[in-house]
N, C-alpha and C positions, 0 to 999 in steps of 0.2 A: 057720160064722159063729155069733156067740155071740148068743143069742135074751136076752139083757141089753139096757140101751137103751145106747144109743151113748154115752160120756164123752166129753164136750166141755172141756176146760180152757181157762176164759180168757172173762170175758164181755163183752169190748169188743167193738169193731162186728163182728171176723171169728168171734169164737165166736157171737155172734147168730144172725149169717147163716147160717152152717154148720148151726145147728140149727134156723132156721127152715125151710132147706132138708130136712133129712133129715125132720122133723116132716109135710113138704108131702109126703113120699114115704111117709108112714105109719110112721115110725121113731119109738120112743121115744128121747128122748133126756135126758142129763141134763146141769146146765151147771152148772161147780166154778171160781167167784172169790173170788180169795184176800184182796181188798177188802170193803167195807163196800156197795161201790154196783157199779152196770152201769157200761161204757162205756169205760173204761181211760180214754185218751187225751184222751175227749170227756167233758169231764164243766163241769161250773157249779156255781158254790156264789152263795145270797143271802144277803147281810151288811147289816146295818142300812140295807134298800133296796134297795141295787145288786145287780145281778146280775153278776155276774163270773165269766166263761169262765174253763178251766183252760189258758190258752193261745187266743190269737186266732185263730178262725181260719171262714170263712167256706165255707158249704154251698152246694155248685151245685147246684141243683133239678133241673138238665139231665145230671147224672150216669145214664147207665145203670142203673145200680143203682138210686139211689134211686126212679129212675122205676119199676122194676122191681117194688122193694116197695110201691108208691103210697102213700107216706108225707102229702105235704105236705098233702094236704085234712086231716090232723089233727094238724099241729101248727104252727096259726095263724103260716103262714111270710113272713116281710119278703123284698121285694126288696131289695138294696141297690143302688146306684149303678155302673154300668162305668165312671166316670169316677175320675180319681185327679190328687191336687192336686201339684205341685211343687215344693217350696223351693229357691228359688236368691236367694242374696243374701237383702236385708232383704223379699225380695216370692213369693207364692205364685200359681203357671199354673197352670189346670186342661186337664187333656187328657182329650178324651172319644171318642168310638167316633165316626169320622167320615161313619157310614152316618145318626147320631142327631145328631152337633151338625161341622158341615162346620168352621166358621168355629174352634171351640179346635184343630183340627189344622195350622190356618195359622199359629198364631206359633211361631215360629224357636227362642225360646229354649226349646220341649222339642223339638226336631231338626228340622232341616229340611226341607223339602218332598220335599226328593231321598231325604232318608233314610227317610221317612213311606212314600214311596210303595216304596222297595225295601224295607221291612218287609210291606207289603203282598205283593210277590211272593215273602216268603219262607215265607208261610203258606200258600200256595199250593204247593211245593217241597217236596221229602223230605229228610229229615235222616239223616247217616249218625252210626252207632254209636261210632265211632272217634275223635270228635270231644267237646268239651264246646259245652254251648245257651253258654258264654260265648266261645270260641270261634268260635261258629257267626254269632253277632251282633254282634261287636265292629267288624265293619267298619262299623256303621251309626251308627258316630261318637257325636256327643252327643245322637241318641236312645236310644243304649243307654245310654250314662254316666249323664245325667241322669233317664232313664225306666226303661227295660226291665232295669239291673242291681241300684240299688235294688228294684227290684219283684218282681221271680225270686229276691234274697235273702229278702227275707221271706217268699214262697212257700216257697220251699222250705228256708230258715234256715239255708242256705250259700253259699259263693260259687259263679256260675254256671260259674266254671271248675271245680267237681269235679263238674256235674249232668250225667248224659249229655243230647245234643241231642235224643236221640230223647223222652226224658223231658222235655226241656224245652218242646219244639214240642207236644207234645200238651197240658203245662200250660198253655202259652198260647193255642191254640185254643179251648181247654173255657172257658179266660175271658169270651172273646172271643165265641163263640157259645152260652154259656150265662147263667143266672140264678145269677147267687151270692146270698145274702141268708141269714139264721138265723133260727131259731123266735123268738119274742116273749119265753118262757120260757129260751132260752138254748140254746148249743147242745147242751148236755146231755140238751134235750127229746126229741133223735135217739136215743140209745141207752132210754131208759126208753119211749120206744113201741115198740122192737123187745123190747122184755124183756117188756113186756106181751102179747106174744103167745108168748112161747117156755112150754109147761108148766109146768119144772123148774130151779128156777136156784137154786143153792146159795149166799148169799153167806158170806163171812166163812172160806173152805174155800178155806186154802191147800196146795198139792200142793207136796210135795218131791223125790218118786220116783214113776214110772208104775207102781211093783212091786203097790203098792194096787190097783189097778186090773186087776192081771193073769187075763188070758184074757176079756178085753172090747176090742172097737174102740175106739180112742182117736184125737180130733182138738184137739192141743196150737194153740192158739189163743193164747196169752199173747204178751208183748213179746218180742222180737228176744232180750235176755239170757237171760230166764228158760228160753223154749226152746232156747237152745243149752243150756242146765244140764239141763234134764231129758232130753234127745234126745243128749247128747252130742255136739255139733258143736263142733270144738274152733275153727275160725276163723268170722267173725263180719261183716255187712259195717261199715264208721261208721259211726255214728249222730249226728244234729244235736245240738245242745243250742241251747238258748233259757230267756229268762225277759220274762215277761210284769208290765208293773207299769200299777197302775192308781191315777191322780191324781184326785181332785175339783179343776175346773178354774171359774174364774168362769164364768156363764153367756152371759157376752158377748165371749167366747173368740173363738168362730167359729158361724158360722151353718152353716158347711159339713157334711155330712154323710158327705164321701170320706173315703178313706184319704188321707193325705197323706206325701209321698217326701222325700228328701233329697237333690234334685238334684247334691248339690256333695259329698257322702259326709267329714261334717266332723264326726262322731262315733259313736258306736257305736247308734242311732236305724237301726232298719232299715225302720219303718213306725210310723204313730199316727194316730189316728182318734176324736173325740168319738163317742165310740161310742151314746151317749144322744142327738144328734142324729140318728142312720138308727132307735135304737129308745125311743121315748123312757122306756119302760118298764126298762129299765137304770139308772135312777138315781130316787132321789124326786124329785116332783112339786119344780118351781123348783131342782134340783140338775141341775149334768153331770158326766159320767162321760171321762175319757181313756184308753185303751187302748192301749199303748205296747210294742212287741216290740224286744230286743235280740239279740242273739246270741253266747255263749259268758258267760263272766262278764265283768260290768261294775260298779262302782259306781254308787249315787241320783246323786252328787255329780251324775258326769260324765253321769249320763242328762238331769238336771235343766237344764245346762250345754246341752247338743244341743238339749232343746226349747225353750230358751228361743232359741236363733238360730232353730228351723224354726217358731215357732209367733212368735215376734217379740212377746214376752211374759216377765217376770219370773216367774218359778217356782218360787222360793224359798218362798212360802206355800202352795203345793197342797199339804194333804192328801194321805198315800200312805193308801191304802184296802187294799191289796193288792198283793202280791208273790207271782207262781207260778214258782221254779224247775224246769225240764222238761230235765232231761239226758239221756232218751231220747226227746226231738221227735219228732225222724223218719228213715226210713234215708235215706242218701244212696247213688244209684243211679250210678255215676261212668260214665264213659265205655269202652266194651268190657263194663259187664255187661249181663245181658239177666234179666226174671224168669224165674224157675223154673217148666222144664216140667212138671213133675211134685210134688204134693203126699203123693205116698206116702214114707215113711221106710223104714219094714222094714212083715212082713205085721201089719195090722190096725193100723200104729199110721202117722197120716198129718198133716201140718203147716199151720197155716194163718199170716197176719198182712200188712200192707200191704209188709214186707221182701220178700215173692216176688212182688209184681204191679207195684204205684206205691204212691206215697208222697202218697196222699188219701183221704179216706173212702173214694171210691169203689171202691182199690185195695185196704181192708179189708174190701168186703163182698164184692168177687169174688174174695177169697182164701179166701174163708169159702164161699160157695156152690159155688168150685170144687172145692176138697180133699172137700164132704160129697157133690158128686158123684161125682168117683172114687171114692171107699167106695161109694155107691149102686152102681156100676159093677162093683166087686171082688166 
């Protein structure tokens, strides 16, 4: 073993990890991104005010990992809302967790009682491999139409017929018994606290060949492409695309704070949220903020067109504030695949990223902690 500190490629959430972990086992280590900043995937930018994610997307506090690394006491974290609004027609249902509000799970128009309640017993039930989470739920009629396949698209920024079940059951548990919410600062505040603790982090240090590196342990950490290019993997699994756009909206919009769905799926609007309502620190003082996910490429026109049926409001004057194209979102985990048992490649050189565990933060930090354990191990 080479008495070098360990090269870490890649400083979003799995290079972190990996070297938080080896760091914790007395390993030097060194971290090489080929960006300007930590975080890949998770990152924030502030623009005259607004705070704007690089893509929507919401921290469950109840993640194993994060509890793991006991993040949240320092990075002044929001709850947000388990409830999510519905658009059907000219009128908006909110459906909330029926343990916290009994009475939004009685009206009918987001699924019926019969269906509410065999949703119930399916979360209780094992999900087999072989099948998709759309698949698996579609017998639950217009609970799923209206609720649960808008909602699993925007989780996971595909249709539920290419998610495996087994991936989709456990995204819906974690929802459901966990705390979702984001730092105050955005959710970019997640990577720049784990970068604060790692030693050695090189930014602006893009790798093109591991040959540099040769006769050192290496843990390729970077996105699903990059490491197929440097590791040589010549097939790949899909990966999501999404684009994120963010409107100033009048402030007397909505008072709401959820996410809001498109019960009736009458345009390309997978999800949207006055996101300056759950943080009010998202937008300046007397301004809101709209945060709005599509999937695949769409034009403003026809985005513009979708909110103004789901939000039942003219929208031709918001302000576009931002536009984030994301053509590597996230993998898609389809139905028959399983992650990967093993993060070793060949001797000394070992793989990390949310592509071999799940496709959520938390799938990135135990992709990260697990491959620097096997090296511990080897």
């Amino acid at each position: 073993m080479s008495d070098k500190p360990v090269v870490v490629i890649g400083g979003g959430l799995a290079g972190l990890s990996a070297a938080l972990t080896l760091q914790e086992a007395g390993r030097d280590v060194e971290v090489f991104e080929g960006s300007d900043r930590v975080g890949g995937r998770v990152a924030t930018d502030h623009i005259d005010g607004f705070t704007l994610d690089r893509g929507f997307q919401l921290i469950n506090a109840r993640y194993p990992e994060i509890e793991r690394l006991d993040l949240l006491r320092e990075l002044d974290f929001q709850i947000a809302s388990r409830s999510v609004d519905i658009s059907l027609g000219d009128k908006r249902y909110s459906l909330s967790d029926p343990r916290s509000n009994p009475v939004s799970a009685l009206h009918s128009r987001t699924g019926t009682l019969i269906e509410k309640l065999k949703f119930a017993s399916y979360l209780f039930s094992s999900s087999s491999n072989e099948k998709s989470v759309g698949q698996e739920l579609e017998d639950l009629g217009s609970l799923y139409t209206r609720v649960l396949r808008p909602f699993l698209s925007g989780v996971f920024l595909a249709d539920p017929n290419l998610i495996s079940a087994v991936q989709g059951r456990e995204l819906i548990r974690s929802f459901i018994s966990g705390k979702p919410g984001l730092p105050r600062l955005g959710a970019g505040a997640l990577p720049q606290l784990l970068a604060k603790r790692v030693n050695s982090i090189s930014l602006n240090s893009q790798v093109d060949s591991l040959a540099q590196f040769s006769g050192r342990t290496i843990i390729v950490a970077t996105d699903l492409t990059t490491s197929a290019q440097l590791l040589d993997i010549p097939n790949v699994p899909k990966l999501a695309s999404s684009i994120t756009w963010y409107h100033e909206v009048p402030a007397d919009l909505t008072a709401s704070n959820q996410l809001l769905l498109d019960g009736e799926n009458r345009g390309p609007v997978v999800n949207s949220i006055v996101i300056s309502n759950f943080i009010s620190t998202y937008a300046p003082v007397g301004r809101s903020l709209l945060s709005t996910t599509t999937i695949g490429y769409t034009s403003e026109s026809e985005v513009r067109r979708h909110l103004s049926l789901m939000w039942g409001a003219e929208t031709h004057a918001w302000p576009l504030i931002a536009k984030y194209e994301i053509p590597k979102s996230l993998p898609i985990f389809s139905p028959m695949s399983a992650p990967a048992s093993s993060s070793k490649v060949s001797e000394g050189i070992y793989v990390a990223g949310d592509f071999r565990t799940a496709a959520s933060q938390n799938g990135a930090l135990l992709s990260g902690r697990l491959a620097a354990q096997e090296l511990l191990l080897d």
